[in-house]
C-alpha positions in Angstrom: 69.0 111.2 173.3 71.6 109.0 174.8 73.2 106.3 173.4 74.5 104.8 177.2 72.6 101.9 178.0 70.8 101.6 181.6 72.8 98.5 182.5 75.9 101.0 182.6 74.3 102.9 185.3 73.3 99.8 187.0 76.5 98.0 187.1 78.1 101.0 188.9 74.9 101.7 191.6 75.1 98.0 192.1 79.8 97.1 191.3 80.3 96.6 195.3 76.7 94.4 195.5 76.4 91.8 192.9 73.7 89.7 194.5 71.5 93.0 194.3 68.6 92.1 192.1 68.0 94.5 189.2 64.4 95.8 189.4 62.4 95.9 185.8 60.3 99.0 187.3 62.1 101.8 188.2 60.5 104.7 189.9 58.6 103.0 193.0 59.6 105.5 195.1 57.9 108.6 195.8 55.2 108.1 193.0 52.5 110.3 195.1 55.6 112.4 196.3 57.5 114.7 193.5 60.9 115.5 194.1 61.9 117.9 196.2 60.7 121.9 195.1 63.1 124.2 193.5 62.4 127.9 192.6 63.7 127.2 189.1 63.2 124.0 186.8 66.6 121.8 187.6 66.6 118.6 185.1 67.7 121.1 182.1 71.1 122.1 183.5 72.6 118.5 184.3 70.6 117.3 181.0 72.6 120.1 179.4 75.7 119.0 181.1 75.9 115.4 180.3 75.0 116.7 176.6 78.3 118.5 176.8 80.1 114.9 178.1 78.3 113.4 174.8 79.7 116.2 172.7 83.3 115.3 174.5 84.0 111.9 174.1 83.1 109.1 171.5 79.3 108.5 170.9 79.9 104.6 170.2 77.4 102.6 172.0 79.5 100.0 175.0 77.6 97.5 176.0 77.9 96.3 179.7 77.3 92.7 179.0 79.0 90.1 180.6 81.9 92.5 182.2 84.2 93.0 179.6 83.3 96.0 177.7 86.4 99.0 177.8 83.9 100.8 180.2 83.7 98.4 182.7 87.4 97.6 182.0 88.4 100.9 183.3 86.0 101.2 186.2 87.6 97.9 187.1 91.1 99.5 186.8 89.6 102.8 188.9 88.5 100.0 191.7 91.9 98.7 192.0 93.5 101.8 192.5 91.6 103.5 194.1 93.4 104.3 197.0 95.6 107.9 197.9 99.1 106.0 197.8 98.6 104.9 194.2 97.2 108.8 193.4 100.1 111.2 193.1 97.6 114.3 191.8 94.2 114.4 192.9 92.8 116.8 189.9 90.9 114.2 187.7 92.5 113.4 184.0 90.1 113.7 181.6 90.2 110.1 180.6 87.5 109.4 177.2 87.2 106.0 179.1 85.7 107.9 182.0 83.5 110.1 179.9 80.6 107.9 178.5 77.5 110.3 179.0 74.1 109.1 181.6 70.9 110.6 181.7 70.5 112.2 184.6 66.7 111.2 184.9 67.9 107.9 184.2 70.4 107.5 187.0 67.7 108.9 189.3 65.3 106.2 188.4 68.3 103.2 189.2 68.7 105.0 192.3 65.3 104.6 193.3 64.9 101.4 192.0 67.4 100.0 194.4 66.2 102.0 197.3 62.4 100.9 196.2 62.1 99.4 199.9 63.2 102.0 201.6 60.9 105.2 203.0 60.6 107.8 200.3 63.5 111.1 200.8 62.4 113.9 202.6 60.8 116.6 201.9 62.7 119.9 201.5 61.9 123.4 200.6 64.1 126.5 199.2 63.7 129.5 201.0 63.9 132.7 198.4 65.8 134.8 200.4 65.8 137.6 197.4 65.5 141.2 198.4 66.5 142.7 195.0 65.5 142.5 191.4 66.7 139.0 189.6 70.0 138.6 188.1 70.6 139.0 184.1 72.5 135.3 184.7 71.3 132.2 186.1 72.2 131.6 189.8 74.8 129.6 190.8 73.9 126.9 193.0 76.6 125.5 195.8 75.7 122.5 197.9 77.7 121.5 200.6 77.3 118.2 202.9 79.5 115.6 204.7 78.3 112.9 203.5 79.7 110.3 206.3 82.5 108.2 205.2 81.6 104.5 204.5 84.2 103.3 206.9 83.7 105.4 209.6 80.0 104.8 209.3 80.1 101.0 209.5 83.4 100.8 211.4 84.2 103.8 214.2 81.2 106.5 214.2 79.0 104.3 216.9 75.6 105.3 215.5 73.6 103.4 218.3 70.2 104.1 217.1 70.8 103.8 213.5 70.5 99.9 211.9 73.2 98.2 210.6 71.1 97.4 207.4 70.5 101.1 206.8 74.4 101.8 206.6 74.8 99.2 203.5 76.9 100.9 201.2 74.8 99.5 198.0 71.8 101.3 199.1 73.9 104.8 200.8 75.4 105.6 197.7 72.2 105.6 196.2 70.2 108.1 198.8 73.4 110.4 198.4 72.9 110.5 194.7 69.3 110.8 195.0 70.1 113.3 197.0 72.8 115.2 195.0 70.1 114.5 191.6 67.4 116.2 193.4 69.1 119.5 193.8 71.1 119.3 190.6 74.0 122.1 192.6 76.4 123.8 189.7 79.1 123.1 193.0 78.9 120.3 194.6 81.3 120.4 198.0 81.9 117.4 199.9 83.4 116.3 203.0 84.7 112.5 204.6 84.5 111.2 200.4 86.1 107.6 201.0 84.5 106.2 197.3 85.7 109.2 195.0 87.0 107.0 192.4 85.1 104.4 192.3 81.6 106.0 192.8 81.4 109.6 193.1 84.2 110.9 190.2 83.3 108.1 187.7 79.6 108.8 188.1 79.6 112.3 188.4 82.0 112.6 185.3 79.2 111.4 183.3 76.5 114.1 184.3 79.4 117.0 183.4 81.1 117.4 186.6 84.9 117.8 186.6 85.8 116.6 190.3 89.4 117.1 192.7 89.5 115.0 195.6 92.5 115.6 198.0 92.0 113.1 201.2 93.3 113.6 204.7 97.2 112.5 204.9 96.6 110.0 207.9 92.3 109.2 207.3 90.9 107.1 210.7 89.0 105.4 208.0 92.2 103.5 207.2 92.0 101.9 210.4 88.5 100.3 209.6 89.0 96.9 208.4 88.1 96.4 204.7 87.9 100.2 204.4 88.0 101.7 200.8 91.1 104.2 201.2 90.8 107.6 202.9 88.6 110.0 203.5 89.4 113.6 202.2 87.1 116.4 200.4 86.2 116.6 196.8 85.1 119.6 194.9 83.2 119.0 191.7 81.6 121.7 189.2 79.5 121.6 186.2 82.3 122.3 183.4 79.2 123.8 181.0 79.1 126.8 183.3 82.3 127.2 184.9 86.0 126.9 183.6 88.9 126.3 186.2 91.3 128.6 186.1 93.5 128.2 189.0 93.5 125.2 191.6 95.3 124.7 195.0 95.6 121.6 197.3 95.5 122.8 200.9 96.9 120.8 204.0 96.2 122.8 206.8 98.7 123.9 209.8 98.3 124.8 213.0 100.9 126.8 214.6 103.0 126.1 211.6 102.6 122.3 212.2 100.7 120.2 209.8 97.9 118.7 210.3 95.4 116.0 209.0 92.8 118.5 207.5 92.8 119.6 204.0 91.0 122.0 202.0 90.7 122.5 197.7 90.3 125.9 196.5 89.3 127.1 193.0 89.2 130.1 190.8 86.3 129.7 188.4 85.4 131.8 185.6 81.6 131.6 185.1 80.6 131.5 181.3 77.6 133.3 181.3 79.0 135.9 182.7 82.7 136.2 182.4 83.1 136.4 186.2 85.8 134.7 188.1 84.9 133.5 191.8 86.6 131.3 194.4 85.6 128.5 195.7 86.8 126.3 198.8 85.6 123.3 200.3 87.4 122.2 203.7 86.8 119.5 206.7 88.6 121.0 210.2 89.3 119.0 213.2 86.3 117.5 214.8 85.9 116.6 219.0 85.5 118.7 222.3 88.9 119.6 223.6 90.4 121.0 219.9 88.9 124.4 219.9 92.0 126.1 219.6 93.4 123.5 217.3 90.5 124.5 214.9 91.1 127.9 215.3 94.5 127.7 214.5 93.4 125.6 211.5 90.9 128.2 210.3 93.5 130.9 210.3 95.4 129.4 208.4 92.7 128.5 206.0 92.1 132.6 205.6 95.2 133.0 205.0 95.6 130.9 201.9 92.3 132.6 200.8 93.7 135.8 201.3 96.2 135.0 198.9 94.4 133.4 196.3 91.8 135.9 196.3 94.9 138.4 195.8 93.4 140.3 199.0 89.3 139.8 198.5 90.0 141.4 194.5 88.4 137.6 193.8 84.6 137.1 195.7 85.0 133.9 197.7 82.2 130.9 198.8 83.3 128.8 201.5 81.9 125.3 202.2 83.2 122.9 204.8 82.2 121.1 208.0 84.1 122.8 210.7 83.1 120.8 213.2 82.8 124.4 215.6 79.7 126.1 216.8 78.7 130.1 216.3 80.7 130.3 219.6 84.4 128.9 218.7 87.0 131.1 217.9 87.4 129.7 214.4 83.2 130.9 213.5 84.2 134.4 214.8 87.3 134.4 212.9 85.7 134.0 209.8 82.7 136.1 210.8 85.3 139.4 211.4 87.9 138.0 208.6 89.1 141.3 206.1 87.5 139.1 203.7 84.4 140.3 204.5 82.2 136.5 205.0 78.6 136.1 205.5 77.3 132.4 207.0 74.5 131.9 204.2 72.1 130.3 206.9 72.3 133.3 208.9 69.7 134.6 206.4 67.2 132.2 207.3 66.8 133.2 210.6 63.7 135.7 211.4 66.7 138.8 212.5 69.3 137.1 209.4 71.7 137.3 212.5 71.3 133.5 213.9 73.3 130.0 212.7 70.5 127.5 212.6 69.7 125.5 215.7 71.5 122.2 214.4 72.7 121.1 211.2 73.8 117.4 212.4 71.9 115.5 214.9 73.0 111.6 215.9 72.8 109.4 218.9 76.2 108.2 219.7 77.2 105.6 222.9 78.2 108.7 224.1 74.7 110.3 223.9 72.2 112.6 222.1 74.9 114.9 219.7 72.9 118.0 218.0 74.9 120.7 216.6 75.5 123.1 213.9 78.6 122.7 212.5 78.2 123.2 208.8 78.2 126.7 206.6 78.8 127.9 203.4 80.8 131.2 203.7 80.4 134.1 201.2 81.4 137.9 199.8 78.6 139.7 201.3 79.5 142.7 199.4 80.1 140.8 196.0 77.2 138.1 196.0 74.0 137.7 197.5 72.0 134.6 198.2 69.1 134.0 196.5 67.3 131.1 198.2 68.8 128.6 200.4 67.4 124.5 201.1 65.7 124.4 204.2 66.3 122.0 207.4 64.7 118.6 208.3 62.4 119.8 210.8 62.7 117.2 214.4 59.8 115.4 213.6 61.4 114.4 209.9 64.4 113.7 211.4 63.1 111.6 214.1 63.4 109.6 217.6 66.3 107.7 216.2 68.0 110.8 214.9 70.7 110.4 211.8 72.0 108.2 209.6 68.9 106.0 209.3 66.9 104.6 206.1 65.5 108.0 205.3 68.6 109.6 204.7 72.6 108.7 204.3 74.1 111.1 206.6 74.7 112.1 210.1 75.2 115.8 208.8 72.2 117.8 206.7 73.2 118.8 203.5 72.8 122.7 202.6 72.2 123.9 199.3 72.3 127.9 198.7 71.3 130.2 194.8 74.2 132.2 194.5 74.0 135.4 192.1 76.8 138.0 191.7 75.8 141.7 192.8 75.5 143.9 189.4 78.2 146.6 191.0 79.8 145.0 194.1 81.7 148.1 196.0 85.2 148.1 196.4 85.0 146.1 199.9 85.1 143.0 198.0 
């Protein structure tokens, strides 16, 4: 069904590793352990969307060979340039070079071919969270997750417990996508990206994702040595279901100074169903002692939503790391905003009133860290969630905490069904 050779997918698992041996038998992995359950079969939708990336660019074959083929030629180019100074807009171009279709099933097995000595990913269930009849139109399904920065990883984040051999960029990038593959989101929302164009936007691209990545103006990753540009957030959405129709960069204030956080918010229109939503991804300011800076931060992230939703007209998801607990100022100013937000996780929660009991967990010089600092916001009175990805419990997670060779991150990724309601109120 697709003309792309394996060796393309390869070369770019493997562009920053080129003593990694290329395994013959892909799929070593898991093979007693399926991937993780979904309430709905997943592979169609991303098989659908890298159809439509076929359907968009040329169908000649390019052959990786020895390096020199026009695909390689411009991932070679993206390499070079990948840093923010050399980006003056962060909305990807829609390059045919950058187009050339994978399978997704295919990139899954390259992923777990390199990761083949590694422990197999855990084990994660959806929660249906449904209270109503189904939807006439497929969910939407939002996934948000900081994924840890490379630079910060390797270079400032002091993750004592966590082996240096378990950080190896090579094999990361590959547990992310596995990750990411596994879950198959329609949204994909990401926080402290530092390889957008040289991993995430050119393989994503190819499974029908249409990405912006806007990176924090002064990124601590920049003071890592050998570190791969900034850090920032990237949105990405599966352009078979969704069409953009409005997109806004957002560097945050705080008492009408700017800051180093950011934010990208969307308007989509949803093709099944003619719908428009918006959706916003966004990274506030992390550490004890900036409570009021995030607070500050967060109002001023409401009140670009208030605008862009032209007053909550628009329904609104949320996604972001904002580094606060339920108990910050900024949580209860999104909790009480006029744009009527729900915290999806609330839901799974036996009274649907209570933020999960961590959502990052790591071992720092500094000590033990376990906290919940990830949601994804939403119109309560214009969507409802349908099911939402359930936690590592403490014993999956283990003595050593996170990052560590079971999985990439210091932060749990959360992955929520989204349906529209058939007749939201006027509260929107």
């Amino acid at each position: 069904m697709y003309q792309s050779p394996r060796r393309l997918c390869s070369a770019l698992l493997q562009r920053d590793a080129p003593g990694l041996r290329r395994l013959p038998t892909p799929g070593l992995r898991r093979q007693s352990s399926p991937p993780a359950a979904a309430p709905r079969p997943a592979s169609p939708r991303l098989l659908a969307a890298a159809s439509g990336a076929v359907r968009s660019c040329s169908r000649t074959v390019y052959s990786m060979g020895n390096g020199t083929s026009r695909l390689y030629s411009a991932l070679a180019k993206t390499l070079n340039s990948s840093t923010a100074s050399q980006h003056s807009e962060y909305l990807v171009s829609s390059d045919p070079e950058l187009l050339e279709p994978i399978d997704p099933k295919e990139l899954l097995e390259e992923c777990r071919a390199v990761l083949h000595t590694r422990p197999p990913r855990y084990q994660r269930d959806f929660v249906d969270l449904r209270t109503d009849s189904p939807s006439r139109h497929p969910p939407i399904r939002v996934m948000q997750w900081n994924i840890l920065a490379q630079a910060l990883g390797e270079g400032k984040d002091n993750f004592v417990q966590c082996p240096i051999e378990a950080l190896k960029w090579e094999e990361r990038k590959c547990l992310i996508l596995e990750e990411i593959l596994a879950y198959e989101p329609d949204i994909l929302c990401l926080q402290e990206v530092d390889h957008y164009f040289d991993t995430f936007q050119p393989l994503l691209s190819r499974l029908g994702y249409q990405g912006t990545f806007f990176p924090k103006p002064w990124s601590p990753c920049l003071d890592v040595e050998h570190n791969n540009g900034p850090d920032g957030c990237a949105l990405f959405f599966l352009q078979n279901r969704f069409k953009l129709v409005n997109s806004a960069n957002i560097r945050l204030t705080a008492m009408t100074l700017k800051t180093n956080q950011v934010a990208i918010a969307q308007i989509l229109e949803c093709k099944e169903s003619g719908r428009e939503f918006c959706i916003a991804v966004t990274h506030l300011k992390a550490r004890t002692g900036w409570e009021r800076f995030r607070s500050a931060q967060g109002c001023d992230l409401l009140q670009n939503l208030q605008n862009i939703t032209q007053g909550a007209k628009i329904p609104l998801i949320v996604c972001g790391d904002f580094n606060a607990e339920p108990t910050e100022e900024v949580y209860k100013h999104f909790a009480s905003s006029s744009l009527n937000l729900n915290s999806a996780y609330k839901l799974l929660s036996a009274d649907g009133q209570s933020e999960p009991p961590y959502t990052t967990w790591k071992i720092r010089t500094s000590g033990e860290c376990r906290h919940t600092l990830d949601y994804i916001w939403y119109s309560k009175h214009a969507l409802s969630v349908r099911s939402a990805l359930d936690l590592l419990t403490e014993e999956q997670i283990g003595p050593n905490r996170l990052p560590s060779f079971n999985y990439p991150s210091d932060h749990l990724s959360l992955v929520c069904d989204f349906s529209f309601n058939e007749e939201p109120d006027g509260l929107l």
